[in-house]
Steps between C-alpha positions, in 0.01 A plus 500: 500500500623447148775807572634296771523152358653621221758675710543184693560304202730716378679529858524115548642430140797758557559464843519147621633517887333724768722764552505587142165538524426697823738779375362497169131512684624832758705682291247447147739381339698832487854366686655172609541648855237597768563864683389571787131681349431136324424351805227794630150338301597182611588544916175741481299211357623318795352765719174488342427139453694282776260392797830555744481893424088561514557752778766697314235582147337735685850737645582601158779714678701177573483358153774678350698396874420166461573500093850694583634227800402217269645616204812618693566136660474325156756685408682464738513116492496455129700800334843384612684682206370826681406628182147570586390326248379153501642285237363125386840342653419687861123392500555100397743457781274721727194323698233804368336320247429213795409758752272665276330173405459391894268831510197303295474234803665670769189706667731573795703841299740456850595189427673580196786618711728636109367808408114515557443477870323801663633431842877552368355834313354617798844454679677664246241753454518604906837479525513801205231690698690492818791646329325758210425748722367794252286148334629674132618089487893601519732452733850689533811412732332661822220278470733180431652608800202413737401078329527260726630777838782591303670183430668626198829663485514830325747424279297224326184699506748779309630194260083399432462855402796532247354296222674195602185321491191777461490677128322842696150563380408651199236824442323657263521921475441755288830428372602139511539204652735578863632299765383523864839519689506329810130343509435120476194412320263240668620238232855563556388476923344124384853402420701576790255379762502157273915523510471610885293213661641241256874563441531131360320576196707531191330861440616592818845368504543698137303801697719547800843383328380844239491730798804352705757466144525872555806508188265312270774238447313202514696413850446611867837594620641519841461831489136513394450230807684744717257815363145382665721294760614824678163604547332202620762516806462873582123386576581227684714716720245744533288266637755310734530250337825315454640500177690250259849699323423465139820289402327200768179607321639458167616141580212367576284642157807355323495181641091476450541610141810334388559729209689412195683732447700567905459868583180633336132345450319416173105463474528133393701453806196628659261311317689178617473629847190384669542740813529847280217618791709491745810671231288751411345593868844502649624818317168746431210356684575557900187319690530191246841482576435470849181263434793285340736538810157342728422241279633128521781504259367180312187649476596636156632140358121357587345733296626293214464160443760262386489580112547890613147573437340763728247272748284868557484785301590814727308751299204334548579408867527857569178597316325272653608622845452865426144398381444349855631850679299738269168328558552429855643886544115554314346328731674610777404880375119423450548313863646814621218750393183226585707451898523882475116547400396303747734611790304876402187385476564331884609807625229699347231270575538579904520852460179509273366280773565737765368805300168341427476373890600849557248628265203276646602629834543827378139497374361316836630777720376759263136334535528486857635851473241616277213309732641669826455821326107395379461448880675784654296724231133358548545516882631867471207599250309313781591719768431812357193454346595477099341285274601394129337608220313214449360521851384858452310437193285321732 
């Protein structure tokens, strides 16, 4: 007890705000940054000791799942320099430090929607399942390919798996450290379904203009429009559908962005942009694009209210829907197999019936049978003058 007030002291009298001393407090004192490993004791704690997770202490195999997704969305929000590393500037202008604090009162881990709720890690979680299919927790292009019924276009998925915006995976052999070509790691996967299901983020925005600036110029050019463009309308024509020429198409994201510089985009023209969804969707991201095409075109301009704030947050609109499908698809399975148990044991029930009546009358003939043959032998024994044993003992 001494140790630790003696710490304390020492902590409050050098640090006197509480970022300063939350990094000090997970990193030991050894940096002025938090990596990604910082973070590990104290999500786990969170594990351990919050009454919203008492069902998850005792699947130690989701821990480090849980600890991962957690540690992967704080990031997220909070390192904007993309540094992976968190400095004092990022975390003070971050709302961590509040979320964190809402966790002593807040029994309810769900409702604190920024980071820590299990519901959006069990999203995320199933959504990597459904795609890792060798479960080594990797994904390459193939499986990309199949999220969300293949509503990505190939050329993005190819731009996601250049380095654009994933730094490959590293491991250890006998020799070194290498990269795994190709793979994404589940941390990496954390990102782009954040960036995919909320393109209005300012992660996202700096996510997807990474893979679409395909010169690394800072600018998307006509030509870098025209690139995912042409592939969005060989789809559509696939399909049947009817298709906008890319110079009309081009008009229109112009006129919605309003760069500043006429003839090529840059990401703070983006940022300014409160539809970058529907930017985005129109150029890699096929069933989107069409979701856009259904939807009432003001739709968008309600999301926001008059300041330009978003009135919902679409990441956790669409975790909380996806929530509602993978418990009632649950339910609907366990539904499935008790209706099937039952409609067997129905079926079998009659024919056990009819075996035992069978049986019963099986064994009531046999009797009948067996008394018939009592008769038929005592009368024949009868007639000719035998007598049992017992009788001739007498």
């Amino acid at each position: 007890m001494n140790v630790f007030l003696e710490f304390w002291k020492k902590l409050t009298t050098i640090h006197h705000d509480p970022a300063n001393k939350f990094i000090t407090i997970v990193t030991r004192g050894l940096r002025n940054n938090i990596l990604p490993e910082d973070l590990i004791p104290l999500v786990q704690d969170v594990v351990e000791t919050h009454p919203g997770l008492t069902f998850l202490k005792e699947a130690t195999e989701f821990h480090s799942r849980y600890v991962h997704t957690v540690i992967a969305r704080i990031f997220y929000c909070v390192n904007r320099s993309w540094s992976g590393k968190i400095s004092i500037a990022e975390l003070r202008r971050s709302n961590l430090l509040t979320m964190i604090a809402m966790l002593e009162h807040e029994e309810d881990i769900n409702q604190v929607t920024a980071y820590f709720s299990y519901e959006h890690f069990y999203v995320i979680y199933c959504k990597f399942w459904e795609l890792d299919r060798d479960h080594d927790l990797f994904i390459d292009k193939i499986d990309l390919t199949r999220h969300n019924d293949h509503a990505l276009s190939t050329r993005m998925i190819e731009r996601i798996f250049s380095g654009a915006v994933t730094r490959g995976s590293k491991v250890k052999n006998s020799n070194d450290a290498q990269q795994i070509e190709g793979k994404m790691s589940y941390t990496e996967f954390v990102w782009f379904l954040l960036s995919e299901e909320d393109k209005n983020h300012p992660t996202a925005i700096e996510y997807w203009f990474r893979c679409m600036d395909l010169d690394g110029d800072g600018y998307l050019s006509m030509y870098e429009l025209e690139y995912f463009y042409e592939e969005q309308l060989r789809r559509m024509e696939a399909i049947g559908l009817d298709t906008l020429p890319f110079e009309d198409c081009l008009c229109q994201m112009l006129d919605m962005i309003h760069p500043v510089i006429p003839g090529k985009i840059s990401l703070n023209d983006l940022k300014k942009c409160k539809m970058t969804s529907i930017f985005f969707d129109t150029f890699f991201n096929l069933e989107k694009y069409l979701d856009h095409e259904q939807r009432d075109p003001f739709a968008s301009t309600r999301d926001h209210d008059p300041d330009g704030q978003e009135v919902c947050n679409y990441w956790d609109r669409f975790a909380a829907e996806e929530y509602e499908l993978l418990v009632a698809e649950e339910s609907g399975n366990e539904q499935q197999e008790q209706t099937l148990h039952t409609i067997v044991s129905w079926k079998l029930s009659p024919n056990v019936d009819i075996l035992i009546d069978n049986s019963v009358d099986m064994v009531k003939d046999s009797n009948s049978l067996m008394n018939s043959l009592d008769i038929h032998v005592q009368q024949s024994r009868h007639d000719s003058g035998d007598t049992d044993y017992a009788d001739s003992d007498n």
